[in-house]
Every structure is written in C-alpha cells, then in structure tokens.
C-alpha positions as CSV (number, residue, x, y, z in Angstrom):
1,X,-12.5,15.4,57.0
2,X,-13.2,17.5,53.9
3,X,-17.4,16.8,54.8
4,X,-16.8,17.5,58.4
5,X,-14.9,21.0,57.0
6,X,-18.4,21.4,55.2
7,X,-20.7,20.9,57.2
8,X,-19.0,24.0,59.4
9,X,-19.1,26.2,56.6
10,X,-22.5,25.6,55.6
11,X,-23.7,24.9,59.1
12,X,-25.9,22.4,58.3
13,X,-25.6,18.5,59.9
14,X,-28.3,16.0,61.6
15,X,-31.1,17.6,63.2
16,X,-30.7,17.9,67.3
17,X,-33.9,17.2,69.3
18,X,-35.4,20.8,69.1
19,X,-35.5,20.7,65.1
20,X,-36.6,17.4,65.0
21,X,-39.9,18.3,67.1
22,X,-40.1,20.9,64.9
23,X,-40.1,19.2,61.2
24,X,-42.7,16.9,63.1
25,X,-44.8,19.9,63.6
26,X,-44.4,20.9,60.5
27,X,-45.5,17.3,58.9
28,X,-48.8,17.8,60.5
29,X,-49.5,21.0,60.0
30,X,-49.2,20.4,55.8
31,X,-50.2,16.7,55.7
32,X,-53.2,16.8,58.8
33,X,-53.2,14.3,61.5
34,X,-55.3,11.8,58.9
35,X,-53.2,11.8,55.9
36,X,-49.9,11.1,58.3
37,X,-51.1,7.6,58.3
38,X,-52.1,7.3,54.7
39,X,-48.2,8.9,54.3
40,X,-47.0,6.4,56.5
41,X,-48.5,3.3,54.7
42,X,-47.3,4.7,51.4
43,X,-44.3,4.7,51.9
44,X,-44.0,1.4,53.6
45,X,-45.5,0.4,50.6
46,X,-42.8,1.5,48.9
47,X,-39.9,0.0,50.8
48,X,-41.8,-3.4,50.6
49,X,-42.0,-3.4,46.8
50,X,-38.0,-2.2,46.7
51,X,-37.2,-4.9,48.8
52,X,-38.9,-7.2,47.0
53,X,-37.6,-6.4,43.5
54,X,-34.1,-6.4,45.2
55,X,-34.9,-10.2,46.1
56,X,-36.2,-10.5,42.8
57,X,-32.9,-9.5,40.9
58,X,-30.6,-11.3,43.4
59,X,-32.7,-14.6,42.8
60,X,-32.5,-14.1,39.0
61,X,-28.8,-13.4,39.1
62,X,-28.0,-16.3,41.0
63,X,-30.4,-18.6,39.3
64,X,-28.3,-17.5,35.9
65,X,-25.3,-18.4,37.7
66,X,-26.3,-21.1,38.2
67,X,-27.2,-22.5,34.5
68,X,-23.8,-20.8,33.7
69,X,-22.2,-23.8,36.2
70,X,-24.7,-26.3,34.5
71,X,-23.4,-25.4,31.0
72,X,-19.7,-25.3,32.1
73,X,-19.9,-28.8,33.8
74,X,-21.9,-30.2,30.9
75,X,-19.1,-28.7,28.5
76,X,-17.0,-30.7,30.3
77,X,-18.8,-34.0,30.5
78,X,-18.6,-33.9,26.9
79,X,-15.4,-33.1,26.4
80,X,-14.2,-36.3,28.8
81,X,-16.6,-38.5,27.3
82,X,-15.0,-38.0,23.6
83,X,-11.9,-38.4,25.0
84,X,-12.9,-41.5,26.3
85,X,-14.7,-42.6,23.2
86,X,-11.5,-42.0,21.1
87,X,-9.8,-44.0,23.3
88,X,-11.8,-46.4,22.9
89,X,-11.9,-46.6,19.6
90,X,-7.2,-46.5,19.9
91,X,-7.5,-49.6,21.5
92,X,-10.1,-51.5,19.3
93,X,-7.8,-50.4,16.6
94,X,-4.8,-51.6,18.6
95,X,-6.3,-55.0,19.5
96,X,-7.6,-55.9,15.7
C-alpha cells in the first residue's frame, strides 16, 4: 500500500506502451543499430555466467552437506562399534 501511495506521489510506475517505444528509440539512437546486438550478447553473456556461478555455489553447498552427513554417520559407526567392542570384551570377562 505505502509503494502504491508512492508511486502516486512521485508519478512514476511501469512504462505503458508509448514510453516503451520510446526508451527503444532512445537505445538506438545512443547505441546504433550495430552495437544493439553486440549489447544484446553481452549481457546474455552476463546472465549465463550468473547462472552458472549460482549452480556452482548450490553444488558446492550441497556437496559440503553432504561430507557433513558422511562425518556424522561415521561418528556414529564408531561410536556403536566401541560399544560393541566393550561389550565384548564384559562378556569374555564374564565367561573366564
């Protein structure tokens, strides 16, 4: 509500159809109809290497959970095998 209050006062929003023909002009007038495409492939440039450092990061996050898992379940491993051992070792005792 408080944005919608805003953008009233200010008079600014999302470009209607008119202004958007009109920032287009504007594009190629200061960039030239051959640098547009040059622009263009820049910038998708851009959003390919974002999106695949994003994939990076997940990947590495998730790979670290994972080794977290491995190390808790080993932990545990260990733990159940000394308690086994020792009771092992109660009932040699016992049976001598």
């Amino acid at each position: 509500m408080l944005l919608s209050n805003l953008n009233a006062v200010f008079l600014i929003g999302m470009p209607g159809g008119s202004e958007w023909i009109f920032i287009l002009l504007a594009v190629v007038l200061l960039f030239g109809g051959k640098k547009i495409p040059e622009l263009m492939k820049g910038i998708g440039k851009g959003v390919r290497d974002f999106n695949d450092a994003k994939t990076n990061v997940k990947n590495e996050i998730e790979e670290g959970m994972k080794e977290k898992d491995k190390d808790q379940e080993i932990r545990e491993l260990k733990q159940q095998l000394d308690i086994k051992k020792e009771q092992d070792a109660q009932a040699q005792n016992l049976a001598k």
